[in-house]
C-alpha positions, 0 to 999 in steps of 0.5 A, spaced: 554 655 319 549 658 315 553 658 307 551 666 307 554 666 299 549 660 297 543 664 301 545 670 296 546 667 290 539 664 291 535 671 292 530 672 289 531 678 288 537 682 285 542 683 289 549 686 288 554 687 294 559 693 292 566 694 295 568 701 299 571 703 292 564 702 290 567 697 285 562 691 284 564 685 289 558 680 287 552 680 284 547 673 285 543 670 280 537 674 279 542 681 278 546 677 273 539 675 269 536 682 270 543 686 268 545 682 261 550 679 265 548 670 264 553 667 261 558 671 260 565 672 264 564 673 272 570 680 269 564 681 263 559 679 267 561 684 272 563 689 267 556 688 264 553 690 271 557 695 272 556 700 266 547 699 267 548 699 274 553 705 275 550 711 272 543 709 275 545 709 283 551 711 283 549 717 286 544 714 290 549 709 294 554 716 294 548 720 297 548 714 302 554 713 304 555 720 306 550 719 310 549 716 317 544 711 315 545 704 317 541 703 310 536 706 306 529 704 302 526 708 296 523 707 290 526 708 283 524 706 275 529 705 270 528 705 262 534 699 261 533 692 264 527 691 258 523 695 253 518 698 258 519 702 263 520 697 271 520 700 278 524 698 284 523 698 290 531 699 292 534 697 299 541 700 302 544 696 307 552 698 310 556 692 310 562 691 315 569 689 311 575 686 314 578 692 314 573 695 318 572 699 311 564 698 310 562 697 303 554 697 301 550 692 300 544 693 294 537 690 295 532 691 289 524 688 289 521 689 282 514 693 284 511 694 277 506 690 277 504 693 284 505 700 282 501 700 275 495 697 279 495 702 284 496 708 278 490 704 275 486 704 281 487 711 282 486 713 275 479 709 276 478 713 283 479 719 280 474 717 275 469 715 281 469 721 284 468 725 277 462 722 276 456 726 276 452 719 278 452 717 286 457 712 288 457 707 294 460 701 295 455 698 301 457 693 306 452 687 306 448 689 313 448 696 309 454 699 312 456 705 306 464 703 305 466 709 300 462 714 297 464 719 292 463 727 291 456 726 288 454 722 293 454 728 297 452 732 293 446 728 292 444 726 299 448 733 302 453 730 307 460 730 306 463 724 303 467 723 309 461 722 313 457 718 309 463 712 310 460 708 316 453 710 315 447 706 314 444 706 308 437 706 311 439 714 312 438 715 306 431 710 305 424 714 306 420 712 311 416 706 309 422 704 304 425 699 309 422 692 306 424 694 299 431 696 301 432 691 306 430 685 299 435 689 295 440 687 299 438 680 300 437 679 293 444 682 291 447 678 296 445 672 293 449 674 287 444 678 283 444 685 279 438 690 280 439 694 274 436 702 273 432 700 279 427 707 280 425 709 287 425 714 293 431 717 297 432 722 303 437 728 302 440 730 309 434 736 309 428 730 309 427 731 303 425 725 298 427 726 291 427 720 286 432 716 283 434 710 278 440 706 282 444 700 279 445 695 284 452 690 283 455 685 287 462 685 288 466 678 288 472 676 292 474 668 291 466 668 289 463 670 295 460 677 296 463 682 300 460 689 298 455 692 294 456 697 288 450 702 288 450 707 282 444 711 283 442 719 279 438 723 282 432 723 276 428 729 279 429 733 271 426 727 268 421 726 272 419 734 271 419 733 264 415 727 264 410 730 268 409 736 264 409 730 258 403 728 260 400 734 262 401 736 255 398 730 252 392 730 257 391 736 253 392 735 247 388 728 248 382 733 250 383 738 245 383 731 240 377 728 243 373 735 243 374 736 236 371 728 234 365 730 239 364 737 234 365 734 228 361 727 229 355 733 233 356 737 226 353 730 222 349 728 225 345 735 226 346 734 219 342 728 218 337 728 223 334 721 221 341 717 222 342 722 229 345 716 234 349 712 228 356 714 230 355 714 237 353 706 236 357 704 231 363 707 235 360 703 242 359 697 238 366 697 235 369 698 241 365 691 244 367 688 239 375 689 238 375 688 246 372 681 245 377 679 240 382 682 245 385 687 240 390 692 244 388 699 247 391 703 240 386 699 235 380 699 240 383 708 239 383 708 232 375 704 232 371 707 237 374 714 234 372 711 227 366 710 229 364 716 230 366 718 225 366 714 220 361 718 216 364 725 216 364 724 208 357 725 207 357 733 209 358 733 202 352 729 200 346 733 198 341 732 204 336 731 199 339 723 198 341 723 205 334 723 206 330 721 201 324 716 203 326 712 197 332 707 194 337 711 191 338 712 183 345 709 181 348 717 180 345 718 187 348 711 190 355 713 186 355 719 189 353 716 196 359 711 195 364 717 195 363 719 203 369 714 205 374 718 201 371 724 203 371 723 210 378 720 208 380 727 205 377 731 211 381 727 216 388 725 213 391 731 216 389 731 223 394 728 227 391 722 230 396 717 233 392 712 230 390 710 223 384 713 224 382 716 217 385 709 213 379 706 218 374 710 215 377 709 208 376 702 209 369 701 213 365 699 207 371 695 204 369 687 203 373 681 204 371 677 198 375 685 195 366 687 192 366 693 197 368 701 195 372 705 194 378 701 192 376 693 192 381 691 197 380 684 200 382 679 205 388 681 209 390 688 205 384 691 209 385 693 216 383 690 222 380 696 225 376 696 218 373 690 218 371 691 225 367 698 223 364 694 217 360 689 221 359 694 227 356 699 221 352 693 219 349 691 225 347 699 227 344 700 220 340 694 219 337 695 227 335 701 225 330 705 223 333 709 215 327 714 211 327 709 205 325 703 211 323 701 217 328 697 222 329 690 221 331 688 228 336 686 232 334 678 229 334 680 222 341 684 222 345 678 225 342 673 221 345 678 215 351 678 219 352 671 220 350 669 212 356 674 210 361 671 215 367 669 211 364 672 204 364 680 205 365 680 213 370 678 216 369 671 220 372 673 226 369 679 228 361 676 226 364 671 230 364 676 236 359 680 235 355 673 236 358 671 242 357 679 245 349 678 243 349 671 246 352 674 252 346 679 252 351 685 252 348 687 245 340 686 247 334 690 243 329 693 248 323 696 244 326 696 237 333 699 240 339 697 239 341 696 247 349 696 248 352 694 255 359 695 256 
């Protein structure tokens, strides 16, 4: 025969058998545990039990005994076994006394772990369907598991249609390959993060979207995909409407360098063309010593105009056929400054007017107007300096002939380390050696 009280005292769960009378007959080990009855008496022990279990199910067991059920299960927290409140799945069952009176057997399974995972997952759920981003959970063959409000807002189907759907719906024509390795690769284990792409709304229309891709783990296998995605349709209106704006305003910026650098030269007739070179030249040189795109900005707008100063200078030094006095000369050596003065409140993206400040700095600190040396002059300075060197000694001046393309580099190659930077004069050897600084008839020939 099967020892039924060992079985009952051996439960796992709390189990308590209470007479017709509602008297507490028995109580195994896990109810004495959990009640504060261990230990003591079995009269304390049944005592102990009694005044925690009474007021908690007494009426539950009398609803249930006036009743005609066999046995009955609910769920019901209590605030008294410990300090945080626990729930209980709670068994009724009818027992037969030898009497013929029945009795009622009490059966409880702690589910509280259960229950605060399932709030937990229903406090996430209703964080998921809140979110104003696109959610979906995506099988591995692309099959849409869940999907949240904002996912039918966005694609325009009702959440419940978008279950059991393929992602593949919502991918534009010619996007299958693409969505295709996002899949493979995110089953392998890997996240694709703010990924910008193309999807198609229930209408056709596309629209495009930023979408994180995750894997989602169980026992270290992937079993589905996690794909957060936000309609960036404003976004990329306002970028858009960004770079019209900047186009704008770059034409608008490169208008003014062309009237300002037009206005010098129709000033000074004799040096027409010096700007436009020099800026040419600059540009040649900064891409051969492989500066970025912002520095090869800021020469070639320098370069045209690296000279504005001179607006100031009265024409009769500017083109007087003779060496200049040192009044005429310090008044000449003032044009850096000056066009320093006229540039500095246009709002270059680059450092424009500092390059033009500096363009006849030297690097052994014997150039104007400030003395800088070495590594105090800007890089995009010193390009200027060899690239306005190289223009004037090539070219025709009132007070000389031109020198020559020959004579300039040989200059140049003098002052390379001492007053010009080793590196540039390095440059623009290697440009003339590779004929894209040439001379033709006495022209300076510049190929890009």
């Amino acid at each position: 025969m099967i020892p039924f009280r060992r079985v009952f005292r051996h439960l796992p769960q709390p189990a308590l058998v209470l007479a017709p009378s509602h008297k507490l007959a028995a109580a195994n080990e896990a109810a004495l545990a959990l009640f504060g009855g261990a230990g003591a008496s079995q009269d304390e022990q049944f005592d102990r039990v009694s005044a925690t279990l009474g007021p908690w199910l007494r009426a539950d067991v009398d609803s249930f005994c006036e009743s005609c059920d066999e046995a009955r299960t609910y769920e019901k927290e209590h605030q008294g076994f410990c300090q945080c409140p626990h729930y209980y799945r709670v068994r009724l069952a009818r027992l037969e006394s030898a009497d013929a009176r029945r009795g009622v057997i009490v059966i409880l399974t702690d589910i509280t772990e259960r229950r605060r995972a399932l709030e937990e997952i229903a406090r996430l759920a209703v964080i998921v369907d809140s979110s104003d981003d696109a959610i979906l959970s995506i099988c591995p063959d692309g099959r849409i598991l869940s999907a949240n409000r904002a996912a039918g807002r966005n694609y325009g189907y009702a959440p419940e249609a978008l279950r059991g759907m393929s992602i593949f719906v919502l991918v534009p024509d010619g996007l299958e390959g693409e969505m295709r390795y996002v899949l493979e690769e995110v089953v392998a284990g890997k996240s694709v993060s703010r990924y910008e792409t193309l999807r198609r709304r229930s209408c056709g229309t596309v629209f495009p979207v930023s979408v994180t891709y995750s894997p989602i783990l169980r026992d270290g296998v992937v079993r589905a995909i996690s794909a957060i995605s936000r309609d960036i349709t404003p976004r990329k209106r306002v970028e858009s409407e960004l770079r019209r704006s900047n186009h704008s305003l770059n034409r608008m910026l490169e208008e003014t360098v062309k009237s300002l650098s037009a206005l010098l030269e129709k000033r000074d007739l004799y040096t027409s063309g010096h700007q436009h070179k020099v800026s040419r030249l600059s540009c040649l040189l900064a891409e051969r010593m492989g500066m970025d795109a912002a520095q090869i900005d800021t020469v070639r707008i320098a370069g045209l105009l690296h000279d504005m100063g001179k607006v100031c200078v009265p024409m009769a030094i500017l083109s007087k056929p003779a060496r200049l006095s040192p009044g005429e000369l310090a008044l000449m050596r003032q044009h850096p400054e000056t066009g320093y003065d006229i540039l500095r409140n246009i709002p270059f993206p680059w450092p424009v007017g500092a390059t033009v400040l500096a363009h006849h700095e030297r690097m052994d600190g014997g150039g104007y107007p400030r003395g800088l040396a070495g590594e105090d002059i800007l890089p995009e300075a010193r390009v200027l300096a060899v690239a306005d060197v190289l223009e004037a000694m090539s070219s025709h001046r009132p007070y000389r002939p031109a020198l020559g393309l020959a004579c300039a580099m040989e200059e140049i190659g003098n002052q390379a380390g001492a007053a010009l930077d080793r590196e540039v004069c390095r440059a623009a050897r290697a440009l003339v050696d590779e004929r894209r600084i040439s001379e033709i008839r006495g022209e300076l020939t510049l190929c890009p």
